[in-house]
C-alpha positions as CSV (number, residue, x, y, z in Angstrom):
1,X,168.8,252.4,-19.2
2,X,167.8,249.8,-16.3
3,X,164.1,249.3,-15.1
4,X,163.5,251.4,-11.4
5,X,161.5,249.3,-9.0
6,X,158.3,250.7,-7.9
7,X,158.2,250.7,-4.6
8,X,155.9,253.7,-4.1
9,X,155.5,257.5,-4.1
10,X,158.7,259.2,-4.1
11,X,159.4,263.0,-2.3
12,X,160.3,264.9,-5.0
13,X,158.6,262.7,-8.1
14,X,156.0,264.3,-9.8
15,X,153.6,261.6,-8.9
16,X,154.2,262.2,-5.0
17,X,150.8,262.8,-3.3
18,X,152.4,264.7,-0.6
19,X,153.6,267.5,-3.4
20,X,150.4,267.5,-5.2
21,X,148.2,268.0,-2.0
22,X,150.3,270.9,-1.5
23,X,150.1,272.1,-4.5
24,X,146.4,271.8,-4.6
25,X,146.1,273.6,-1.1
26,X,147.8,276.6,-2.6
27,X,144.9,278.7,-3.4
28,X,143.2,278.0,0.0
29,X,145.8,279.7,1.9
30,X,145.0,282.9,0.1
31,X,141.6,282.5,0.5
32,X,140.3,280.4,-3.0
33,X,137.8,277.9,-2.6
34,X,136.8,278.2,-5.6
35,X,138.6,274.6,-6.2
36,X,137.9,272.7,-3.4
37,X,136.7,269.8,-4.3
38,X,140.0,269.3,-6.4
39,X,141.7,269.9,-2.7
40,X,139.8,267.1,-1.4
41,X,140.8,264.7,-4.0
42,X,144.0,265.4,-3.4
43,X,143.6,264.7,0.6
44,X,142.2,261.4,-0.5
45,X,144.5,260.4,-2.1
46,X,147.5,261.6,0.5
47,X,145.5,260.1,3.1
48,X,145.9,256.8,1.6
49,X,149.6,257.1,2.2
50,X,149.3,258.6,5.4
51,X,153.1,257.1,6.1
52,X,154.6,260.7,3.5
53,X,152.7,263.0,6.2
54,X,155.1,264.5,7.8
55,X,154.3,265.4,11.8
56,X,154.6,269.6,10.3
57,X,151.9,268.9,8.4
58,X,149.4,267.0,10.3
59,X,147.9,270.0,11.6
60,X,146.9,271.3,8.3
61,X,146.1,267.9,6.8
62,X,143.2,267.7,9.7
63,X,142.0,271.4,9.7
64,X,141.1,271.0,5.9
65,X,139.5,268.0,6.7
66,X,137.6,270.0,9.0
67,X,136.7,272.4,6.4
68,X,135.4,270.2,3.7
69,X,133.1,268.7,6.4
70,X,131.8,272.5,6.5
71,X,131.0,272.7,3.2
72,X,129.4,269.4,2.5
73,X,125.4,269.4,2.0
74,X,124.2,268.0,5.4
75,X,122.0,265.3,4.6
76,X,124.3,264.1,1.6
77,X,124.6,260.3,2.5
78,X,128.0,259.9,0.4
79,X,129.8,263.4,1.3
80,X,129.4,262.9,4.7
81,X,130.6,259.0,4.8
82,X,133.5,260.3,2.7
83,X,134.2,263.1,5.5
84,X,133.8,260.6,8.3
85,X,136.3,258.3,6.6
86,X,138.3,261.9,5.9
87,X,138.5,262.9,9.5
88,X,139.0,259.8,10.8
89,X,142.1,259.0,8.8
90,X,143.3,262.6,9.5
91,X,143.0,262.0,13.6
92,X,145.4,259.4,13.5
93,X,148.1,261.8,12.5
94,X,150.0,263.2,15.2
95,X,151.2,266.4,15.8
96,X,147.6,268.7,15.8
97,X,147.0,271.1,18.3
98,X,144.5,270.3,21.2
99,X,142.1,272.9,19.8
100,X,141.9,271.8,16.2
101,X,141.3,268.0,17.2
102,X,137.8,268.5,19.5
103,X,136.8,270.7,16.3
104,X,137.3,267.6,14.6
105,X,136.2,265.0,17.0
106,X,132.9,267.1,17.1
107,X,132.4,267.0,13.4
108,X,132.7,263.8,13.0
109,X,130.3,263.2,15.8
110,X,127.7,265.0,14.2
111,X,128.6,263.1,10.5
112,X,128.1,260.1,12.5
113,X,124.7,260.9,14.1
114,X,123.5,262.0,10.6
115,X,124.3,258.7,9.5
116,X,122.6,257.1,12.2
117,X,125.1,255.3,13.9
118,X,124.6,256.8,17.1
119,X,126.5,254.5,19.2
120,X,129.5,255.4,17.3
121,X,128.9,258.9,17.8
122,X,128.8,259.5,21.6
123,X,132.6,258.6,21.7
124,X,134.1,261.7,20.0
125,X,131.6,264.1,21.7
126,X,132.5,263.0,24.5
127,X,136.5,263.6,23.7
128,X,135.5,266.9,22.3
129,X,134.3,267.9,25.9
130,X,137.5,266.6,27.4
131,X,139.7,268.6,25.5
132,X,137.9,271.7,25.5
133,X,136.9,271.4,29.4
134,X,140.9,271.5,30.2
135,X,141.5,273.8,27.5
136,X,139.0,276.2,29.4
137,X,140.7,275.7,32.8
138,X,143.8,276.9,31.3
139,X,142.2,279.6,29.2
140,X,138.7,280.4,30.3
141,X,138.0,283.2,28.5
142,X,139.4,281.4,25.3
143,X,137.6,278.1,25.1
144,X,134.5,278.4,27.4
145,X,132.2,279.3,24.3
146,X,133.8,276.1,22.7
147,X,133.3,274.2,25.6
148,X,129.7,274.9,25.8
149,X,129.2,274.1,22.1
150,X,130.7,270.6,22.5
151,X,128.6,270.2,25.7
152,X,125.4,271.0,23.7
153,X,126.4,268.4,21.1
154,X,126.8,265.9,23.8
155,X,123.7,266.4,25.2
156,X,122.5,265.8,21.7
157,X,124.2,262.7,20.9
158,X,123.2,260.8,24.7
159,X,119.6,262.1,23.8
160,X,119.7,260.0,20.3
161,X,120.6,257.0,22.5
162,X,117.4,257.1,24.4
163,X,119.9,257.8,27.3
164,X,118.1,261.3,28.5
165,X,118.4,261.3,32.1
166,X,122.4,261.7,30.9
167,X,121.9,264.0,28.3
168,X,120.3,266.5,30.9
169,X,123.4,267.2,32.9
170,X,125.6,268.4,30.2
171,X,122.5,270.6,28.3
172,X,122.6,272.6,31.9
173,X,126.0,273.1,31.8
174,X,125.9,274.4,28.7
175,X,123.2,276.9,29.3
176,X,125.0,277.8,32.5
177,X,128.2,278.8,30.7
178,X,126.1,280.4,28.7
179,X,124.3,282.7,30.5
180,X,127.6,283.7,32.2
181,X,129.2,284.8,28.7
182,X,125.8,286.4,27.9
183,X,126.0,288.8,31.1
184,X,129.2,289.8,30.4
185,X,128.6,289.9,26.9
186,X,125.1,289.8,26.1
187,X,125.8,290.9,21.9
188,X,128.4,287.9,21.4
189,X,126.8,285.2,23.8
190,X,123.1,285.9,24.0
191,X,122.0,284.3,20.5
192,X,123.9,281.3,22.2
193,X,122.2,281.1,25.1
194,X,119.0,281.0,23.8
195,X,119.7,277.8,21.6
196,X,121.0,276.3,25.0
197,X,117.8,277.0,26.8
198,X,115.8,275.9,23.2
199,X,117.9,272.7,23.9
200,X,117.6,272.3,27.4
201,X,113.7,272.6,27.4
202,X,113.8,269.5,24.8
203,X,115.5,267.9,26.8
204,X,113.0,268.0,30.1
205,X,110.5,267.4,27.8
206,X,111.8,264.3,27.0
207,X,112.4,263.3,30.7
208,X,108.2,264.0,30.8
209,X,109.0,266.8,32.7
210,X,107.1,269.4,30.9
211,X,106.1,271.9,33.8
212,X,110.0,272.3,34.1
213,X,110.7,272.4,30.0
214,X,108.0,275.5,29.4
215,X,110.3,278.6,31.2
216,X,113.4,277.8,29.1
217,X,111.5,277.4,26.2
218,X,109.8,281.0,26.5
219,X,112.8,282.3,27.8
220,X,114.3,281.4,24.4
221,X,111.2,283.1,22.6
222,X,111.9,286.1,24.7
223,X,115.4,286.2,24.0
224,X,114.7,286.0,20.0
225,X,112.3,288.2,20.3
226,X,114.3,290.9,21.5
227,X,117.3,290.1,19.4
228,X,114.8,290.1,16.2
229,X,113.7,293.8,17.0
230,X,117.0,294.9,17.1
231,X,118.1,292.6,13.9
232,X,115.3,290.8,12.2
233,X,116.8,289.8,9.1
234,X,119.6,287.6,11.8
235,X,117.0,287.1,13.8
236,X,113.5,286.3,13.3
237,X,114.0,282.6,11.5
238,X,115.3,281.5,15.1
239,X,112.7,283.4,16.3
240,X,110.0,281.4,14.3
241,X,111.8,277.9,15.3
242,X,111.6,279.2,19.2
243,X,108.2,279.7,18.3
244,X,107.7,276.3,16.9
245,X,109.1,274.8,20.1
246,X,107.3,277.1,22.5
247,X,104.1,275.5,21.0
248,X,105.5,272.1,21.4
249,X,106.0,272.7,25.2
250,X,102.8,274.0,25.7
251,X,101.1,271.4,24.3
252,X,103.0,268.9,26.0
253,X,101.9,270.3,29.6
254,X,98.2,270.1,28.3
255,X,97.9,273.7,27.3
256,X,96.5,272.8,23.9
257,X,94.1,276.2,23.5
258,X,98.0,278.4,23.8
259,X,99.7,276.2,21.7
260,X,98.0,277.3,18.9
261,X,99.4,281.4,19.0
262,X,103.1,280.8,18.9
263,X,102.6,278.0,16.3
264,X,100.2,280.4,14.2
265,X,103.2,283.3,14.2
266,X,105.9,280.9,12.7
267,X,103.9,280.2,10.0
268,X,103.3,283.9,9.7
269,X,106.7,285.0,9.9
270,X,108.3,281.5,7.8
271,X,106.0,283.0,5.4
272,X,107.1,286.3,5.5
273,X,111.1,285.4,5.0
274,X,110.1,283.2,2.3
275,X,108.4,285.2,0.1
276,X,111.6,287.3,0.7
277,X,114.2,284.5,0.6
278,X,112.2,281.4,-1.2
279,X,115.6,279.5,-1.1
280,X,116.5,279.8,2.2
281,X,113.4,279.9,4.2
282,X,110.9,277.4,2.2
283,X,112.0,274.8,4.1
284,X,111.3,276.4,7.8
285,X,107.8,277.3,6.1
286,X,106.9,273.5,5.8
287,X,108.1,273.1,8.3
288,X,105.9,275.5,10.8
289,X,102.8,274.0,8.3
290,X,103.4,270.9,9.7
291,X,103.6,271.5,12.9
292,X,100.2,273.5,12.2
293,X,97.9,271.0,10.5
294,X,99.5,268.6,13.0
295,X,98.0,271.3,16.0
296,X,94.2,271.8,14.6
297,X,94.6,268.1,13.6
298,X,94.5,267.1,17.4
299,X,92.3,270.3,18.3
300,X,89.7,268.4,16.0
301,X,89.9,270.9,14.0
302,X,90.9,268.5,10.8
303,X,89.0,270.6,8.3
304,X,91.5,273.3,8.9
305,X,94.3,271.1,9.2
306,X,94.3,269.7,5.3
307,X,95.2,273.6,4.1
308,X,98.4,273.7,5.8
309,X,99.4,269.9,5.7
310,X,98.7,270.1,2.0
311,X,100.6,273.2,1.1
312,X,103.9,271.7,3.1
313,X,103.4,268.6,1.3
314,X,103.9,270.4,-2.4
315,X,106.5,273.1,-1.1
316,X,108.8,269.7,0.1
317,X,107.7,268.0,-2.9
318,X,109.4,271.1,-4.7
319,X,112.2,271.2,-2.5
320,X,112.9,266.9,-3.2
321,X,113.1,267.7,-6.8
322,X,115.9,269.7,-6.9
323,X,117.7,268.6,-4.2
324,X,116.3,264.7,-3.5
325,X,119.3,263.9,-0.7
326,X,118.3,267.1,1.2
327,X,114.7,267.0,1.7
328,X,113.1,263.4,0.7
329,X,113.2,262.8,4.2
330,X,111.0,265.9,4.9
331,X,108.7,265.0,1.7
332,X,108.4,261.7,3.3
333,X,107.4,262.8,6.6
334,X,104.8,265.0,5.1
335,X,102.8,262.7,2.6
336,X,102.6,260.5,5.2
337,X,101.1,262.9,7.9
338,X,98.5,263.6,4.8
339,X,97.7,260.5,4.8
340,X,97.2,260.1,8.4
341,X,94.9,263.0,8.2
342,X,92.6,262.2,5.4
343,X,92.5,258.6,7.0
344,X,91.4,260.3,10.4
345,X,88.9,262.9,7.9
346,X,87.1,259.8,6.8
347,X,88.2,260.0,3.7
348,X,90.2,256.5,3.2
349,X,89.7,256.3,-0.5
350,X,92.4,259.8,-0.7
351,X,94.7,259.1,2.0
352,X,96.3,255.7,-0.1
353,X,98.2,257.2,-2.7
354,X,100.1,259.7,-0.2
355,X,100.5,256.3,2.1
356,X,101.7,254.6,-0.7
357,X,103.9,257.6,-1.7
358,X,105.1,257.1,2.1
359,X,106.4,254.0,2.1
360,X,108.1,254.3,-1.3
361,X,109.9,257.1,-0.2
362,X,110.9,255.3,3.5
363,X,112.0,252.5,2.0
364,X,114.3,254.6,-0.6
365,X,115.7,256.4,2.4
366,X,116.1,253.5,4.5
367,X,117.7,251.8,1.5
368,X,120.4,254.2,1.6
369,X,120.9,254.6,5.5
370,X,119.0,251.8,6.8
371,X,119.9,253.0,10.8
372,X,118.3,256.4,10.0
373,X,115.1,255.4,8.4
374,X,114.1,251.7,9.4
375,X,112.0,252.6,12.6
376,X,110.1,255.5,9.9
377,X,110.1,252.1,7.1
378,X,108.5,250.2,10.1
379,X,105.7,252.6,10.6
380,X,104.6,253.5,7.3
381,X,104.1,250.0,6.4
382,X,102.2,249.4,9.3
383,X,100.1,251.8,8.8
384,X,99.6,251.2,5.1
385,X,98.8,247.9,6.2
386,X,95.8,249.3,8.4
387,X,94.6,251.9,5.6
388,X,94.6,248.8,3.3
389,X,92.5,246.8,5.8
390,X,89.9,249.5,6.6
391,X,89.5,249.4,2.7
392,X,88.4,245.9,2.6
393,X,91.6,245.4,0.9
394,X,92.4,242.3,3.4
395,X,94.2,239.8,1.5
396,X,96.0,242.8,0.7
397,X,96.7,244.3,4.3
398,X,99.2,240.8,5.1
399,X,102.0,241.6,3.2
400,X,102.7,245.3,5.0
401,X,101.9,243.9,8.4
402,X,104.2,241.3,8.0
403,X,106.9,243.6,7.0
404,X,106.6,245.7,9.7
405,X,107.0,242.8,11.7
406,X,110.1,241.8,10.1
407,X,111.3,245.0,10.3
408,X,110.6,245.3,13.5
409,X,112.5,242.0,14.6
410,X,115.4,243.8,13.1
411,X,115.3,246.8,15.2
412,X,115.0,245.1,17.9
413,X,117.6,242.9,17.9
414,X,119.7,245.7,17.5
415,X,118.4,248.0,20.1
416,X,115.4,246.0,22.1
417,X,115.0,248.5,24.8
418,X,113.5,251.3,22.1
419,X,111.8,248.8,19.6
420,X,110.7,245.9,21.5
421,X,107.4,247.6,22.2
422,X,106.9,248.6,18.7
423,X,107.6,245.0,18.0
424,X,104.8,243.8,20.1
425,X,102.0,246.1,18.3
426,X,103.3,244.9,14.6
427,X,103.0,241.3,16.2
428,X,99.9,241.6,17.9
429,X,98.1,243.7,14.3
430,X,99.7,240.9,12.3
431,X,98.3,238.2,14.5
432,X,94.7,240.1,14.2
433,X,94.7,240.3,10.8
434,X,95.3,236.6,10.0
435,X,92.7,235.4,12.7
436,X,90.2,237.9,11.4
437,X,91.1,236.1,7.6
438,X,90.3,233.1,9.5
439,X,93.8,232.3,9.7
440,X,93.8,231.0,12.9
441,X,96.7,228.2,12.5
442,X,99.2,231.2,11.5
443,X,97.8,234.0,13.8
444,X,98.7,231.9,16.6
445,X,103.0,232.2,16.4
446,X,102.9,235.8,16.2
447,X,100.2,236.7,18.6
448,X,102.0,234.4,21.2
449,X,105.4,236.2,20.1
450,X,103.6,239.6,20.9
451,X,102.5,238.1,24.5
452,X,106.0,236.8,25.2
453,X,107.6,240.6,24.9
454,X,104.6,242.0,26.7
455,X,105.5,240.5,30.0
456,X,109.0,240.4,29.2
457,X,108.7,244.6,29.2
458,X,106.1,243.9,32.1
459,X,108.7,242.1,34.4
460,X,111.6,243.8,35.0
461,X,114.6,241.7,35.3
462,X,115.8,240.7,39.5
463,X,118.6,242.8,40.1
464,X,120.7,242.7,43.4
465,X,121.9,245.7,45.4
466,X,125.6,245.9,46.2
């Protein structure tokens, strides 16, 4: 017998990728997922010779692309750059209806903003909208609900860019479709219509315009509210996160003595659900203790705020160990708020280990997805870098401050308009902390650095009207 060149995967062959994905898709069609991750394998490795895919079987190529992203743990790092490299690949094939593509150009939108990479983001929200605004001109009562979705997410994704003035316009939109399906359908579309007003009130807030962010915000809590009596076990965790919010809003417009109810009753009904459903509602109960000790934190009330900041501490702290890539972030966030607070309690001596614990988890996370967790990175070790110095640690108080400065630099020259300013503090401590070391030779570059970007964010830049 003569040798057969090699030139590839054959059709037919036992060793053809197109056969095997099939196979492997089998059970899926009848409703077995009890083997998907062997399914995905197989869409790897077909995707990597995307030339076999016949145009028939683009369309189910990209909607089980869609479907792994579903299933993937959110805040998995690798599963979701696997699914962004997944979809991608998969919306390159031709032949997928209109429909199924914005469902996928809308996943991948959100994999990328989990990711970080924000910039990259905004462009397949924005195609999501496209297709599903002239899919709901043709069929309104069809694709309207979809429409408003992708509009919410693209509100989302030009909010993340710092571009909020933009992200108000579709946010409205969304709640206006909204509230259209909900009076013609109030049991389908209200539950909808009350995450687009929860979304629209965060985004006035973030325009400063907090008298106008407060009635969408309660009108949310009102909606919840009535949707929980009717159906609490559907209903009253959105209700606590409306709740959450609520307080947010009414703090914001300087209502500090009513912020304190709605945040009180999250805790009391996070509490209630998790003593029900540990597993599912632990994490919305640290949460709402956050936001609590944060509250009676400003209300100089910091006596009462260690309780609550102390118990969400250990319940993340619980939550990290079995499931590190889900809820380090939130562990994070929470030992250094403790610090924060024993710092601002006087009690320095007890607020550096959770510091410490701080920046060693930041600089984990930022390790792994460094556009995600730099700015938190930058922060931590700035203010580990103050704790230190308040200690009479100040030899030791140099080496954070500088690298929160580099850090800093690093943001900056990726995105100066948001970090610039940040910049400019970690300058201006660093350039204090040398000179008060006596220093004064290399306080003098960095405190000149920090006056340079001062009047740089002083001065605008001369524009000229066309």
């Amino acid at each position: 017998m003569g040798e057969n060149s090699d030139n590839g995967p054959r059709r037919g062959s036992d060793d053809n990728p197109l056969n095997q994905y099939l196979a492997a898709i089998e059970p899926l069609r009848t409703g077995d997922r009890s083997d998907l991750a062997s399914s995905g394998t197989a869409l790897d490795q077909l995707l990597q010779h995307a030339a076999m895919i016949l145009e028939e079987h683009a369309p189910v190529v990209l909607a089980h692309a869609v479907l792994l992203d579903d299933e993937i743990a959110r805040r998995n790092p690798q599963a979701i750059r696997a699914s962004v490299l997944r979809i991608a690949q998969a919306l390159k094939l031709p032949g997928s209806p209109p429909e199924l593509r914005a469902q996928a150009l809308d996943a991948l939108a959100l994999d990328l903003s989990w990711l970080g990479r924000h910039a990259e983001a905004l462009a397949p929200a924005e195609q999501a909208v496209d297709i599903y605004r002239q899919l709901a001109n043709e069929n309104p009562a069809a694709h309207l609900p979809n429409l408003a979705i992708a509009l919410t997410n693209l509100g989302t994704r030009l909010s993340e860019l710092g571009r909020h003035s933009e992200a108000l316009a579709p946010t409205q939109e969304a709640v206006d479709i909204y509230r259209q399906l909900a009076n013609e359908n109030p049991a389908a579309h209200l539950p909808n219509l009350a995450i687009a007003l929860t979304n629209l009130g965060t985004r006035l807030s973030e325009l400063g315009r907090h008298s106008e962010a407060l009635a969408p915000t309660q009108e949310a809590v009102d909606i919840y509210r009535q949707l929980a009596n009717e159906n609490p076990a559907a209903h009253l965790p959105n209700l606590a996160i409306a709740l959450n919010n609520l307080g947010n809003r009414r703090w914001e417009r300087g209502r500090r003595g009513d912020a304190l109810a709605p945040t009180e009753e999250a805790v009391g009904i996070n509490r209630q659900l998790a003593e029900d459903y540990p597993a599912a509602h632990l994490p919305n109960l640290a949460m709402s203790l956050t936001n609590l000790g944060a509250r009676l934190s400003a209300l100089g009330r910091g006596d009462e705020a260690l309780a609550p900041t102390e118990e969400a501490v250990d319940i993340y702290r619980r939550l990290a160990e079995d499931h590190p890539a889900a809820y380090l972030p939130d562990l994070a966030m929470s030992v250094s708020y403790l610090g924060l607070l024993l710092s601002a309690l006087g009690r320095s001596g007890d607020a550096l280990a959770p510091t410490e614990e701080g920046v060693d988890f930041w600089r984990r996370l930022a390790e792994e997805n460094p556009a995600a967790y730099l700015p938190r990175l930058a922060m931590s070790v700035s203010n580990l870098g103050a704790l230190l110095w308040t200690l009479g640690r100040h030899d030791d108080a140099i080496a954070p401050a500088q690298q929160a400065v580099a850090i800093g630099q690093q943001l900056a020259e990726n995105n100066p308009a948001a970090y610039l300013p940040s910049l400019a503090m970690s300058l201006t401590n660093l350039g204090l902390t040398l000179a008060a070391l006596g220093r004064h030779d290399k306080a003098l570059a960095p405190a000149q650095h920090a006056v340079a970007i001062d009047q740089q964010l002083v001065v605008p830049p001369i524009s000229t009207a066309v």
